[in-house]
N, CA, C and O atoms as a GROMACS GRO file, in nm:
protein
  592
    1UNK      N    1   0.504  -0.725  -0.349
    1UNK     CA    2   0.381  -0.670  -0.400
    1UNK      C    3   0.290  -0.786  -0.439
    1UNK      O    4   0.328  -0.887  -0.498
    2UNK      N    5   0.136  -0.754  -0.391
    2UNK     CA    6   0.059  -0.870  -0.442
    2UNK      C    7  -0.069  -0.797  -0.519
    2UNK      O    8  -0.123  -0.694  -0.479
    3UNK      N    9  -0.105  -0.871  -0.636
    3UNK     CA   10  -0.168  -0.791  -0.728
    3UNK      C   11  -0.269  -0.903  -0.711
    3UNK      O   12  -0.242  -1.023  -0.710
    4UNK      N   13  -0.438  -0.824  -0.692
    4UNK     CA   14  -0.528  -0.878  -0.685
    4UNK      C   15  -0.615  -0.846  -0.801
    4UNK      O   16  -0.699  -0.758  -0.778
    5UNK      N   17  -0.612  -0.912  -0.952
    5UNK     CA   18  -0.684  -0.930  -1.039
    5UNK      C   19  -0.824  -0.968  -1.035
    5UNK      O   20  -0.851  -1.086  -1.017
    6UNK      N   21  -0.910  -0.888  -1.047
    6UNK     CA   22  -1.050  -1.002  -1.057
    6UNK      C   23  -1.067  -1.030  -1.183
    6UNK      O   24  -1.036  -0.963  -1.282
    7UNK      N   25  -1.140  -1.177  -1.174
    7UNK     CA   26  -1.162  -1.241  -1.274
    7UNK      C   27  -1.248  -1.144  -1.406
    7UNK      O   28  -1.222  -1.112  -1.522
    8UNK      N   29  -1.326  -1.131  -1.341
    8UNK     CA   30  -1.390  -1.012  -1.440
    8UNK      C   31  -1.378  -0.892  -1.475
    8UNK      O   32  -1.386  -0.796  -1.398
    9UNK      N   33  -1.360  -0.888  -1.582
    9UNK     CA   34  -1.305  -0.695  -1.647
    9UNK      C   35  -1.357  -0.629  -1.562
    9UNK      O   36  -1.285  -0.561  -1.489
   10UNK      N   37  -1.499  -0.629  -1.547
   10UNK     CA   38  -1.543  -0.501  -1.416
   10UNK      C   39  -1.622  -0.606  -1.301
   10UNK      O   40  -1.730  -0.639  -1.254
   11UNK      N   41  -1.469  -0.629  -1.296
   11UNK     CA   42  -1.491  -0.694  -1.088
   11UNK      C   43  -1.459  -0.643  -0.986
   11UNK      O   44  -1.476  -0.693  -0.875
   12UNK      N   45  -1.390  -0.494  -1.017
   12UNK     CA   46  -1.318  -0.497  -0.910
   12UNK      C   47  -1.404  -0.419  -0.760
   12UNK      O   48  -1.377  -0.431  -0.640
   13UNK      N   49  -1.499  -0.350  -0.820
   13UNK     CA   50  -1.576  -0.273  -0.700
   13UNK      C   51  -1.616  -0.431  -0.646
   13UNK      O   52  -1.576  -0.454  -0.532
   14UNK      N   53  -1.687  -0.539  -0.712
   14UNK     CA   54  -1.682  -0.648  -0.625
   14UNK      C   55  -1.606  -0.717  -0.532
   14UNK      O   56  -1.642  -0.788  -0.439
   15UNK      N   57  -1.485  -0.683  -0.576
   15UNK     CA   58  -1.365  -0.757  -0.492
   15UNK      C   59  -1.334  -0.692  -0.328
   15UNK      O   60  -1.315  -0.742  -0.218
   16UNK      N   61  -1.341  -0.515  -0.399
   16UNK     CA   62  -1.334  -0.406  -0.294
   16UNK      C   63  -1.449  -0.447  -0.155
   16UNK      O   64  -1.429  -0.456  -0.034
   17UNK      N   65  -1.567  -0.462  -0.234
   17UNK     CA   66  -1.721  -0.495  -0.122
   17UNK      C   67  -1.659  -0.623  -0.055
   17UNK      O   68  -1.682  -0.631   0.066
   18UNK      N   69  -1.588  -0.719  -0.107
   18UNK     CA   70  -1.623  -0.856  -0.009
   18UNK      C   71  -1.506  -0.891   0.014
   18UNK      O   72  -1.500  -0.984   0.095
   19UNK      N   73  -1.347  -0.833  -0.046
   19UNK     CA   74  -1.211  -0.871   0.017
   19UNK      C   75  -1.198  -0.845   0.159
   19UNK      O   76  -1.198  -0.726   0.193
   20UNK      N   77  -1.187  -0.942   0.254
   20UNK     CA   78  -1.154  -0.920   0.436
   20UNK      C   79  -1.006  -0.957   0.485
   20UNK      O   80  -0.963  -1.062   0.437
   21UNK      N   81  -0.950  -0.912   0.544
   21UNK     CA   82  -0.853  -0.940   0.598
   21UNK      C   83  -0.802  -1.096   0.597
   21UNK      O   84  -0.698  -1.140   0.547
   22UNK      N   85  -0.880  -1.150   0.650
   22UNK     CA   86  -0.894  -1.311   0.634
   22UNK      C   87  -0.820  -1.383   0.518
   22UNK      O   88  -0.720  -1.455   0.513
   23UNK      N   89  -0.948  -1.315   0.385
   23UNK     CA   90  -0.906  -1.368   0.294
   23UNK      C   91  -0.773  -1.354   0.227
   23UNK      O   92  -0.728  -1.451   0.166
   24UNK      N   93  -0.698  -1.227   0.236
   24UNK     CA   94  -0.553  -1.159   0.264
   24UNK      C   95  -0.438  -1.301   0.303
   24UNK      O   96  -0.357  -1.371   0.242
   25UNK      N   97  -0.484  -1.288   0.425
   25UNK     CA   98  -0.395  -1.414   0.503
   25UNK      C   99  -0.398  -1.539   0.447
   25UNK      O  100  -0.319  -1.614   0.502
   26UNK      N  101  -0.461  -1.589   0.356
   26UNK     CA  102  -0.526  -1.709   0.322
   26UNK      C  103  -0.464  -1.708   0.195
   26UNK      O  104  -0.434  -1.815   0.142
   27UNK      N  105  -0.443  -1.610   0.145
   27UNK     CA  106  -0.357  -1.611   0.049
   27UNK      C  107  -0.227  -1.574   0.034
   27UNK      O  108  -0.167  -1.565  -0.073
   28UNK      N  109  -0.187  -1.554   0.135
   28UNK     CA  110  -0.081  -1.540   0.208
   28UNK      C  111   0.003  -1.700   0.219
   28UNK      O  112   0.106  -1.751   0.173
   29UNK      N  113  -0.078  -1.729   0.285
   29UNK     CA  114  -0.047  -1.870   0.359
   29UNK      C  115  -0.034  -1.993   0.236
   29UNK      O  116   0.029  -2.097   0.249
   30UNK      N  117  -0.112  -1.950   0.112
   30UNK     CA  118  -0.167  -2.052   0.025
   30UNK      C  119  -0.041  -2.019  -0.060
   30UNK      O  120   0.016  -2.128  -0.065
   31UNK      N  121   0.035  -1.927  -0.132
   31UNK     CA  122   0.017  -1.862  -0.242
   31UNK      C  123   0.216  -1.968  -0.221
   31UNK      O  124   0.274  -2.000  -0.118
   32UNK      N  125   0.259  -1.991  -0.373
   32UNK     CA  126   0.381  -2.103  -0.364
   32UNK      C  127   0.445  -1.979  -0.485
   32UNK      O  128   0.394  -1.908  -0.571
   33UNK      N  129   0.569  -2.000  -0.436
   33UNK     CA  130   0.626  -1.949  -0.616
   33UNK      C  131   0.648  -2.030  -0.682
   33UNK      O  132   0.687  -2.147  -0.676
   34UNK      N  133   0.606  -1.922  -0.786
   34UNK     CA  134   0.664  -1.975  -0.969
   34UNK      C  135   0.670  -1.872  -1.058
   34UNK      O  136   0.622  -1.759  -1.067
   35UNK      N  137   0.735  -1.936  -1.114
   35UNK     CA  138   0.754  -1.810  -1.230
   35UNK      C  139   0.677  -1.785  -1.324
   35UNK      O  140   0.650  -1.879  -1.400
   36UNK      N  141   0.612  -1.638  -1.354
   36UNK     CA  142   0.569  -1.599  -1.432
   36UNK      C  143   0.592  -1.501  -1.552
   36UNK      O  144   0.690  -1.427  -1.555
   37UNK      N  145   0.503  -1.505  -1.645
   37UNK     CA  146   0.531  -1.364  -1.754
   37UNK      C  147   0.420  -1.259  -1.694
   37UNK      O  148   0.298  -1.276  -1.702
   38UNK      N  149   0.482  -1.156  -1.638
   38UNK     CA  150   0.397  -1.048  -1.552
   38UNK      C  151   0.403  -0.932  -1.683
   38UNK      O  152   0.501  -0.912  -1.754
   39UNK      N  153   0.280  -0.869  -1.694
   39UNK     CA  154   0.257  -0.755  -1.762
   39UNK      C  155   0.213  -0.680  -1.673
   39UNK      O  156   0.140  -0.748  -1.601
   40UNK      N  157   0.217  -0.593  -1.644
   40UNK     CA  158   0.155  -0.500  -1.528
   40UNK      C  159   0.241  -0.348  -1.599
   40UNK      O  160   0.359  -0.342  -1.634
   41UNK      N  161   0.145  -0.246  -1.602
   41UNK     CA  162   0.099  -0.148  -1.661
   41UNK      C  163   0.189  -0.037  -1.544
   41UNK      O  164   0.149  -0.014  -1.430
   42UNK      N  165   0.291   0.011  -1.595
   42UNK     CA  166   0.330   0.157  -1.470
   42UNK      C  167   0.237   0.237  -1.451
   42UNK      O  168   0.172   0.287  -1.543
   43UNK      N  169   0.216   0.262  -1.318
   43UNK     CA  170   0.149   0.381  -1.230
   43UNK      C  171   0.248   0.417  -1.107
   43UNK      O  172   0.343   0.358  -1.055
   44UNK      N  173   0.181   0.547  -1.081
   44UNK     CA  174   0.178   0.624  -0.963
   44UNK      C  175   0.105   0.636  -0.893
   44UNK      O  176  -0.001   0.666  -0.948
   45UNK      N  177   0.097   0.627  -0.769
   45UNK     CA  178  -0.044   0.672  -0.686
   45UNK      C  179   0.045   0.696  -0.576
   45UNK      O  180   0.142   0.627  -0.544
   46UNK      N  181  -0.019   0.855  -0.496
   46UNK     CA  182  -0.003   0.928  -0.415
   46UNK      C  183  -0.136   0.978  -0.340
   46UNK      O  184  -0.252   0.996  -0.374
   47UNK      N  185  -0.055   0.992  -0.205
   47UNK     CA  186  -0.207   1.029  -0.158
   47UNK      C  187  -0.186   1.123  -0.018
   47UNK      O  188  -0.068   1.154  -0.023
   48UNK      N  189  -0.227   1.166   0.069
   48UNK     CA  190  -0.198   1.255   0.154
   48UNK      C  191  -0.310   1.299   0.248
   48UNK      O  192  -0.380   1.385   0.195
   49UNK      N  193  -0.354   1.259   0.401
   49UNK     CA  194  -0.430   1.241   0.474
   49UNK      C  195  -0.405   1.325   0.557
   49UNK      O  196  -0.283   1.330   0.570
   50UNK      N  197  -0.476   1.424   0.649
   50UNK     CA  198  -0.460   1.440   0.814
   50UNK      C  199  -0.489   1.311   0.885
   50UNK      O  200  -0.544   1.203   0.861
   51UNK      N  201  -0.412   1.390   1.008
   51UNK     CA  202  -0.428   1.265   1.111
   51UNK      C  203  -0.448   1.321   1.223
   51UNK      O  204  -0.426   1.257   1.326
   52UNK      N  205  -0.496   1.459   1.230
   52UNK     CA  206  -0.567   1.538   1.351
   52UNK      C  207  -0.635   1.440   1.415
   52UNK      O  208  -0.582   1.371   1.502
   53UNK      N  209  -0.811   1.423   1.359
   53UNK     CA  210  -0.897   1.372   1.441
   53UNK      C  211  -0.850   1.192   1.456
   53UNK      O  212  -0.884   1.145   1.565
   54UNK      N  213  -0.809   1.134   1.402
   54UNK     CA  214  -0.766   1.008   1.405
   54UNK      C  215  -0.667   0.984   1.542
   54UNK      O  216  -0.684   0.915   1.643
   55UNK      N  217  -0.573   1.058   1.507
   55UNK     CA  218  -0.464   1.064   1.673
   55UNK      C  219  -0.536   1.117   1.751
   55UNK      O  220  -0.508   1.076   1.864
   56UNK      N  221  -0.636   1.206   1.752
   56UNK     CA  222  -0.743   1.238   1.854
   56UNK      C  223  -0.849   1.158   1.952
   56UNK      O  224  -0.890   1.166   2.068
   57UNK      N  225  -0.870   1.075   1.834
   57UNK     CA  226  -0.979   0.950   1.904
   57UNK      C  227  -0.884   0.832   1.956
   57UNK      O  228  -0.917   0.725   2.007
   58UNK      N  229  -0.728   0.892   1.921
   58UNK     CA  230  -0.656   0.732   1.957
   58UNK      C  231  -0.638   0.842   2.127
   58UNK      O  232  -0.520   0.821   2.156
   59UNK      N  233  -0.668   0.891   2.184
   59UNK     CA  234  -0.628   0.901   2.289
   59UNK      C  235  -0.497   1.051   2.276
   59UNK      O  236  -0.429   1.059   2.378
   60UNK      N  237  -0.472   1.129   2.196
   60UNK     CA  238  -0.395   1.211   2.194
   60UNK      C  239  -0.451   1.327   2.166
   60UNK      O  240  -0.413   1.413   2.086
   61UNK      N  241  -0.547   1.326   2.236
   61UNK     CA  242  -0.627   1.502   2.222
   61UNK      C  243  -0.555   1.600   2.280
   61UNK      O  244  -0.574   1.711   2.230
   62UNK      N  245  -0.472   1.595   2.378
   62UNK     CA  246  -0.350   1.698   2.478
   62UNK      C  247  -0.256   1.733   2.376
   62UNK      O  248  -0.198   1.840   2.389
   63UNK      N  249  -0.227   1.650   2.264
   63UNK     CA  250  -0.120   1.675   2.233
   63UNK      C  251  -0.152   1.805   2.127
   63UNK      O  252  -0.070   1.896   2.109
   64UNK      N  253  -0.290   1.800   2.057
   64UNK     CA  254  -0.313   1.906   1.982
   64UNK      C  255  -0.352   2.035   2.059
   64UNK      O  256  -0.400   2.134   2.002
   65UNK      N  257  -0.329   2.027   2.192
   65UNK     CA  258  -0.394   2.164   2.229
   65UNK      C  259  -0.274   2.253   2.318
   65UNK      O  260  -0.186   2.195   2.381
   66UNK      N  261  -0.282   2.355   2.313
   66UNK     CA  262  -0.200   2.475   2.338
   66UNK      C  263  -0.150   2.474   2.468
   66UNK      O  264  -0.037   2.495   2.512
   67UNK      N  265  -0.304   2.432   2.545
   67UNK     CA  266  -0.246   2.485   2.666
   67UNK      C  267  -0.272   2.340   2.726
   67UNK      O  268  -0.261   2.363   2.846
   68UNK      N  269  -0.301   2.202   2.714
   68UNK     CA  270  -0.267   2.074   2.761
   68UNK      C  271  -0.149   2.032   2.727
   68UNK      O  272  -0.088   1.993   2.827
   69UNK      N  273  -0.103   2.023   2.653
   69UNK     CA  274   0.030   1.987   2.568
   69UNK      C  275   0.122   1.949   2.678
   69UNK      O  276   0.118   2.027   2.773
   70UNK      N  277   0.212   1.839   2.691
   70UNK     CA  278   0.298   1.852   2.760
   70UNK      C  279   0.423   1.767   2.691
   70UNK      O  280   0.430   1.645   2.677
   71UNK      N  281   0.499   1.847   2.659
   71UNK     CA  282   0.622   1.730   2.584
   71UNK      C  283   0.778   1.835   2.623
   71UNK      O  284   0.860   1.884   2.545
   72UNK      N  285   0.767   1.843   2.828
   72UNK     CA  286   0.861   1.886   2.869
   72UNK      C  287   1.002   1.808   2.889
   72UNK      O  288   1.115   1.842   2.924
   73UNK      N  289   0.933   1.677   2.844
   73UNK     CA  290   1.052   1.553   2.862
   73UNK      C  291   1.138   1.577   2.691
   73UNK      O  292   1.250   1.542   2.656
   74UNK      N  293   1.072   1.621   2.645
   74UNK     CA  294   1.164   1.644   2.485
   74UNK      C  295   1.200   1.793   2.489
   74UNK      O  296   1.317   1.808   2.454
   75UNK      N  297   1.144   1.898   2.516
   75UNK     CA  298   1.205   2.008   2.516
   75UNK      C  299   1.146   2.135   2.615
   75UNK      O  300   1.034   2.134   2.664
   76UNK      N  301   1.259   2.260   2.637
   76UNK     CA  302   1.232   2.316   2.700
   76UNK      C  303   1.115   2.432   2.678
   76UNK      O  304   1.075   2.515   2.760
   77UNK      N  305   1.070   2.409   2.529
   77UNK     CA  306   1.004   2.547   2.456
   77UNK      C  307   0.858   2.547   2.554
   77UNK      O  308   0.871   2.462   2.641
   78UNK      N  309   0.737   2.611   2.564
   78UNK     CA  310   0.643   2.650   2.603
   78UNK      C  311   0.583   2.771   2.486
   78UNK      O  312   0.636   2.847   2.405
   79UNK      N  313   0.482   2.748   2.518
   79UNK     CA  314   0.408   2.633   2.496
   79UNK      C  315   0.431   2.536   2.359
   79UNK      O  316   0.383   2.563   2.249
   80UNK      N  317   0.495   2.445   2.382
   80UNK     CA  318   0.513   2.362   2.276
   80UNK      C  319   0.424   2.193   2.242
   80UNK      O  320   0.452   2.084   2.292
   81UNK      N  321   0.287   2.233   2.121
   81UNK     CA  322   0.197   2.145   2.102
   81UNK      C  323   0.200   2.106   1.947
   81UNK      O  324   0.276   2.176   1.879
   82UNK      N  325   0.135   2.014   1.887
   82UNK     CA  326   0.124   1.945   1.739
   82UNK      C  327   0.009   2.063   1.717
   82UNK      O  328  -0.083   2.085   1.795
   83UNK      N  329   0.035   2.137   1.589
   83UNK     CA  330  -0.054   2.232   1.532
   83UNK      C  331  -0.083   2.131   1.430
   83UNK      O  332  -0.205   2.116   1.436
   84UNK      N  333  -0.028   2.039   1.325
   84UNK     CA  334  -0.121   1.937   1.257
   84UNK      C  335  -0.005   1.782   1.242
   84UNK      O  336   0.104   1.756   1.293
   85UNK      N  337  -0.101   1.704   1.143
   85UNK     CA  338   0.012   1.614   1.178
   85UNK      C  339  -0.049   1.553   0.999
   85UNK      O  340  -0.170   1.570   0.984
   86UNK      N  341   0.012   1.500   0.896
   86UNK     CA  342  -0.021   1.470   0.795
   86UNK      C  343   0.075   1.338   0.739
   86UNK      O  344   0.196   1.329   0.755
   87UNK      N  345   0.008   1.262   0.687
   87UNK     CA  346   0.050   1.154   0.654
   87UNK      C  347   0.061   1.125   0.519
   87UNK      O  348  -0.049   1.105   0.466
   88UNK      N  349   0.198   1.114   0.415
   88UNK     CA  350   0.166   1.107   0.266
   88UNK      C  351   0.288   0.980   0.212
   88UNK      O  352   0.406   0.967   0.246
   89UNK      N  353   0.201   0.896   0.113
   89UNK     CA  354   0.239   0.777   0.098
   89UNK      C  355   0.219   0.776  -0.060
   89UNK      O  356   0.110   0.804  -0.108
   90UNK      N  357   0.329   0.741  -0.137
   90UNK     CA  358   0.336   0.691  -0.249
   90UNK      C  359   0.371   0.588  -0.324
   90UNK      O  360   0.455   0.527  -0.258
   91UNK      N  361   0.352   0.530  -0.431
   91UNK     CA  362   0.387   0.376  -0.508
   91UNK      C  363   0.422   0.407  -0.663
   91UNK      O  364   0.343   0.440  -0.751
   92UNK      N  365   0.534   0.392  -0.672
   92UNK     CA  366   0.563   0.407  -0.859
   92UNK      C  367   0.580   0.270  -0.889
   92UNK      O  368   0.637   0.211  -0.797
   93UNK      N  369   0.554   0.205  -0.978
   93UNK     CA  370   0.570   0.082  -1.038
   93UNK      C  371   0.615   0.133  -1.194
   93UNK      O  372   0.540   0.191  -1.273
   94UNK      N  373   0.705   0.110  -1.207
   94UNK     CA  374   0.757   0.109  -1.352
   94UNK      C  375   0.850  -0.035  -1.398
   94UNK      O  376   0.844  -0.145  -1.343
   95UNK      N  377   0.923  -0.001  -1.497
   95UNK     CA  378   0.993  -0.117  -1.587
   95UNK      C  379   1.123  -0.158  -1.478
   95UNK      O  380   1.160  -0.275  -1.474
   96UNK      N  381   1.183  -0.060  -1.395
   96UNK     CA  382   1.275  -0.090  -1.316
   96UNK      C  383   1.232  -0.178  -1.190
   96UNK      O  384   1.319  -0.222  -1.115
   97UNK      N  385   1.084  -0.206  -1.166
   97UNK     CA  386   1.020  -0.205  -1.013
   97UNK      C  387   0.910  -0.199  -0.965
   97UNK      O  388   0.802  -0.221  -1.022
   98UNK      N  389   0.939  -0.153  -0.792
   98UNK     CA  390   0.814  -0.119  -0.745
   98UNK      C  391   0.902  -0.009  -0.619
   98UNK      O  392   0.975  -0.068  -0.540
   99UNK      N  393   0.889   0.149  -0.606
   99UNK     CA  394   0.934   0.214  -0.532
   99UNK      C  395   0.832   0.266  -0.445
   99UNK      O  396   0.758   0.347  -0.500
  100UNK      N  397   0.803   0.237  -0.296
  100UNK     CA  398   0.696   0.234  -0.226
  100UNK      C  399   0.734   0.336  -0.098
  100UNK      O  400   0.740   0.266   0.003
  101UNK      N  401   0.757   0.449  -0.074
  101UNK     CA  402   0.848   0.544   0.004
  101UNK      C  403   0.952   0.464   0.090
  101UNK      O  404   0.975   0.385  -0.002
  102UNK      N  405   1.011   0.431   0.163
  102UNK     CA  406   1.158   0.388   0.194
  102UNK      C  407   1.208   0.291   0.136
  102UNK      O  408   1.329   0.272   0.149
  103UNK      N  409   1.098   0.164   0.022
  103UNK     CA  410   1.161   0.068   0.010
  103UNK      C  411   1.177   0.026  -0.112
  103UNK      O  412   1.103   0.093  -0.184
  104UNK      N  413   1.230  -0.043  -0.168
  104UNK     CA  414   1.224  -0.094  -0.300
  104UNK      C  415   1.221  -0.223  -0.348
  104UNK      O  416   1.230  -0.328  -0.284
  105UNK      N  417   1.211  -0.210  -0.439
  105UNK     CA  418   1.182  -0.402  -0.504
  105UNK      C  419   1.181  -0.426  -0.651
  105UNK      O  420   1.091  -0.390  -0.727
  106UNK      N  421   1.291  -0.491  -0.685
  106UNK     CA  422   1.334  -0.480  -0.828
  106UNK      C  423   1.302  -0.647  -0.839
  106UNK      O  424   1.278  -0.746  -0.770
  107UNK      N  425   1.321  -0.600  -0.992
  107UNK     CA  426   1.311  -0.716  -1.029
  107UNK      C  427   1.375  -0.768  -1.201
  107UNK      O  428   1.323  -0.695  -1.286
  108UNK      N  429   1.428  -0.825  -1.236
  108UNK     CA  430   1.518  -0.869  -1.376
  108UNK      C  431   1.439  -0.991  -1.409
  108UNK      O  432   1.380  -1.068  -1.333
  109UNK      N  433   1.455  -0.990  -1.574
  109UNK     CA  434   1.388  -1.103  -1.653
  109UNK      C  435   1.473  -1.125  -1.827
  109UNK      O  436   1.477  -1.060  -1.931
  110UNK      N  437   1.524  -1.244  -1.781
  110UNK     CA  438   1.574  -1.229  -1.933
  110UNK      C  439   1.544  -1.376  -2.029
  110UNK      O  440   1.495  -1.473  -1.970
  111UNK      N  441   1.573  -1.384  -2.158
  111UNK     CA  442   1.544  -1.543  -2.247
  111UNK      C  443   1.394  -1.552  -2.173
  111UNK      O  444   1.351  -1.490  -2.075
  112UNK      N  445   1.314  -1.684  -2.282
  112UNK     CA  446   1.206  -1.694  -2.292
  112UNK      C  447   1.221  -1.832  -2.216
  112UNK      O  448   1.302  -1.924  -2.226
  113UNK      N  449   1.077  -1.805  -2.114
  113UNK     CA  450   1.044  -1.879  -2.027
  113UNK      C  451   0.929  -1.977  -2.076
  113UNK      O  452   0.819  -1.924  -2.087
  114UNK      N  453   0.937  -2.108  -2.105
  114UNK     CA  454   0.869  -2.210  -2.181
  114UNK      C  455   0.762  -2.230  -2.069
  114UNK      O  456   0.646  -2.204  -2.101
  115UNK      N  457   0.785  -2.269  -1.954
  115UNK     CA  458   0.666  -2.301  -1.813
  115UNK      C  459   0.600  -2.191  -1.750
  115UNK      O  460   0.520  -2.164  -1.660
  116UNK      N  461   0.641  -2.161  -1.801
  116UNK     CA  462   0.573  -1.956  -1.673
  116UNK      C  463   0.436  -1.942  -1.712
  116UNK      O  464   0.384  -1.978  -1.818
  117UNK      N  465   0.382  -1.885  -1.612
  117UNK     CA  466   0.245  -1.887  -1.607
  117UNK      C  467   0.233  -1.724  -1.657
  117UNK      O  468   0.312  -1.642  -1.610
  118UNK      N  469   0.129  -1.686  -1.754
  118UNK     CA  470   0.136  -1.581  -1.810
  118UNK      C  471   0.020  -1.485  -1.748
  118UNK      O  472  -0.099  -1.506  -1.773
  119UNK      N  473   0.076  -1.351  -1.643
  119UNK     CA  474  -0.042  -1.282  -1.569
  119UNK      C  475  -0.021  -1.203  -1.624
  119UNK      O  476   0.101  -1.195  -1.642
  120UNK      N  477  -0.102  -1.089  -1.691
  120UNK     CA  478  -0.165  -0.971  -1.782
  120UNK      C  479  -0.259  -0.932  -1.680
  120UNK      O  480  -0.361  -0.996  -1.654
  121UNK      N  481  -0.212  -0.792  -1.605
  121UNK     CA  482  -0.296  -0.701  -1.583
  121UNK      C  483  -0.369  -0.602  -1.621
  121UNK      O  484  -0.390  -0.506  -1.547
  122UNK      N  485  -0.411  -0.611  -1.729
  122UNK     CA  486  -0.507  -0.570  -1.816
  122UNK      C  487  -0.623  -0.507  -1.812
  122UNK      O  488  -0.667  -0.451  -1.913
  123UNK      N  489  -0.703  -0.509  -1.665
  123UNK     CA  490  -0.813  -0.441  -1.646
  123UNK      C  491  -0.813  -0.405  -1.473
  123UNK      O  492  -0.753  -0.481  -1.397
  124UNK      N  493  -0.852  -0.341  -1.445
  124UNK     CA  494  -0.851  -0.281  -1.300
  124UNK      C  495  -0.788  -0.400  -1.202
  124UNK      O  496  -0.783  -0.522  -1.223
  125UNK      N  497  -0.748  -0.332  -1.104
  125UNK     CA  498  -0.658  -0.459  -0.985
  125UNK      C  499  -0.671  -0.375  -0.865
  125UNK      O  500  -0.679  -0.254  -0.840
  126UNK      N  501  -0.669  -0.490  -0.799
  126UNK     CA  502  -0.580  -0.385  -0.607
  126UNK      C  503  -0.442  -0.481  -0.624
  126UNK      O  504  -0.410  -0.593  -0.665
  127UNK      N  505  -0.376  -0.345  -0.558
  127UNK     CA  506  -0.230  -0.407  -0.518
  127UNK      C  507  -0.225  -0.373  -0.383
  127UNK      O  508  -0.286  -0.282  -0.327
  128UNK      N  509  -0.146  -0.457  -0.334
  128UNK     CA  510  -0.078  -0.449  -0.176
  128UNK      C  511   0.074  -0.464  -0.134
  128UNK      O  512   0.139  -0.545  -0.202
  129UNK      N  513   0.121  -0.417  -0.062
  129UNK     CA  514   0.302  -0.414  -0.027
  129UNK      C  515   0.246  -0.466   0.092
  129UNK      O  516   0.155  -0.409   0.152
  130UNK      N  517   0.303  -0.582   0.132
  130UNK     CA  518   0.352  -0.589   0.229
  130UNK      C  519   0.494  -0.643   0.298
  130UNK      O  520   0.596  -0.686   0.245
  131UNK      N  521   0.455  -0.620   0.442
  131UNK     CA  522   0.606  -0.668   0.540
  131UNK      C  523   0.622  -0.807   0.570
  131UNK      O  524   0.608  -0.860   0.680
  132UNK      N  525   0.666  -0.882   0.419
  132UNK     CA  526   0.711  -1.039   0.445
  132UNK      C  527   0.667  -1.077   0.570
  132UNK      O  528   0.556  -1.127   0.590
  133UNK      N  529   0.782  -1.048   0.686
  133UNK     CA  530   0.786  -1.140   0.797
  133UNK      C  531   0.669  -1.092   0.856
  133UNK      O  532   0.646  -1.163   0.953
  134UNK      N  533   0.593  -1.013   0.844
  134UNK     CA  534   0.481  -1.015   0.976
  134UNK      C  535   0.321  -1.032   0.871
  134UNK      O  536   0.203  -1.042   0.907
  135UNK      N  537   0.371  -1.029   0.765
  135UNK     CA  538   0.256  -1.044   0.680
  135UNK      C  539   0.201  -0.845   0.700
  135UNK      O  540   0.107  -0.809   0.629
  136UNK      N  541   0.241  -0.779   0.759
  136UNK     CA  542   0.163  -0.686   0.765
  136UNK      C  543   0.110  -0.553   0.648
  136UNK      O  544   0.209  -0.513   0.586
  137UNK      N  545   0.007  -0.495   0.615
  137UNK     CA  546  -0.014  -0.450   0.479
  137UNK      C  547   0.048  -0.294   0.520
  137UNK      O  548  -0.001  -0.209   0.595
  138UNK      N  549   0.172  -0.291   0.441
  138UNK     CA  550   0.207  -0.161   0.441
  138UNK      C  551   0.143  -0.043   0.313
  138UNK      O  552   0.154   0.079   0.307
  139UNK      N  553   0.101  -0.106   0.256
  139UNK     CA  554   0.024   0.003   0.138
  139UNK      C  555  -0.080  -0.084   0.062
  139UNK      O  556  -0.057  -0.201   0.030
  140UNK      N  557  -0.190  -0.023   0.037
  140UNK     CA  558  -0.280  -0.049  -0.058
  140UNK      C  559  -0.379  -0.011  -0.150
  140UNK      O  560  -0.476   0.052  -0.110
  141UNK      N  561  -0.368  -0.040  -0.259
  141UNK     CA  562  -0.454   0.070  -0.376
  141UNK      C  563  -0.522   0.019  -0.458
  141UNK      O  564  -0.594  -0.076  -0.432
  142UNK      N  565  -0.512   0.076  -0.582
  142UNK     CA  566  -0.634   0.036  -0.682
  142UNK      C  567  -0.599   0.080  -0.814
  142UNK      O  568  -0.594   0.202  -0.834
  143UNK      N  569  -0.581   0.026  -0.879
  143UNK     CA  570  -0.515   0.109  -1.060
  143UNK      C  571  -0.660   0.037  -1.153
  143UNK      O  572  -0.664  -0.080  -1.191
  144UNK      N  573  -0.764   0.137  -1.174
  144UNK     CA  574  -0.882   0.195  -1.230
  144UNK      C  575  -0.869   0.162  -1.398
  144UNK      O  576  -0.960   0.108  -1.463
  145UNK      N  577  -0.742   0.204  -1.454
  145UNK     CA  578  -0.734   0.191  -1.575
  145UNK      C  579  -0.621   0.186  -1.629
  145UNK      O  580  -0.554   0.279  -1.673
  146UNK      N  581  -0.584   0.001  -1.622
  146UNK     CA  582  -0.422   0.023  -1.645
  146UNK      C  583  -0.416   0.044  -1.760
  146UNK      O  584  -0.296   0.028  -1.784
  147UNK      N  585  -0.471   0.074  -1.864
  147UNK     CA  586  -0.422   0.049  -2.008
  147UNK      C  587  -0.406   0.225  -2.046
  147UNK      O  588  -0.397   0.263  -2.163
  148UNK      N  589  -0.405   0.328  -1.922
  148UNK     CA  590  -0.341   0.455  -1.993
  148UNK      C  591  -0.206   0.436  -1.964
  148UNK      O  592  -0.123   0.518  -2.005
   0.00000   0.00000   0.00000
């Protein structure tokens, strides 16, 4: 998980307008470990999309229709087509973690750390999960008001 703090209490619609992919990678590429004292505030965020017109414009308009449909290589039914298709993705971050639908990521902290760099998430952030080896962004959000 990478937590994008802006510097300023109300930065973050700024960060939202001018963060690019680019800059993602760049911090990717830049970013070294060390240890820190992390405060970060538990949330949930859930969310839940169609993906009708989206798989539609990707080239799968046959598959939503009745009588184009063809998926005789998977089964024998007729007429058998996608009546919808929905996509739902969630993130709990609590005291145990970060549980992101299939995956998880814990983490333990014990005795007082004299060198650690002290991050307090304290006012609005984006977070991102991603897939280590390919760098790729498997989830990304926004926690508005961590201090409920």
């Amino acid at each position: 998980m990478v937590i994008l703090l802006p510097k300023k209490v109300d930065g973050l619609s700024a960060l939202e307008q001018t963060l690019t992919a680019a800059q993602i990678d760049k911090l990717r590429n830049q970013s070294r470990l060390q240890e820190v004292i992390l405060s970060l505030p538990r949330f949930k965020i859930a969310s839940g999309i169609r993906l009708e017109r989206t798989l539609e414009a990707m080239g799968m308009s046959d598959a939503f229709s009745k009588e184009r449909a063809d998926f005789s290589v998977i089964a024998d039914a007729k007429p058998l087509f996608i009546d919808f298709a929905l996509q739902k993705a969630w993130v709990d971050v609590d005291e145990e973690g970060t549980v992101a639908a299939a995956s998880t990521i814990t983490g333990a902290t014990h005795g007082l750390h004299l060198n650690a760099t002290v991050f307090n998430a304290n006012h609005p952030f984006l977070f991102l999960i991603r897939h280590t080896p390919s760098g790729t962004i498997l989830f990304l959000g926004r926690v508005t008001n961590p201090l409920k």
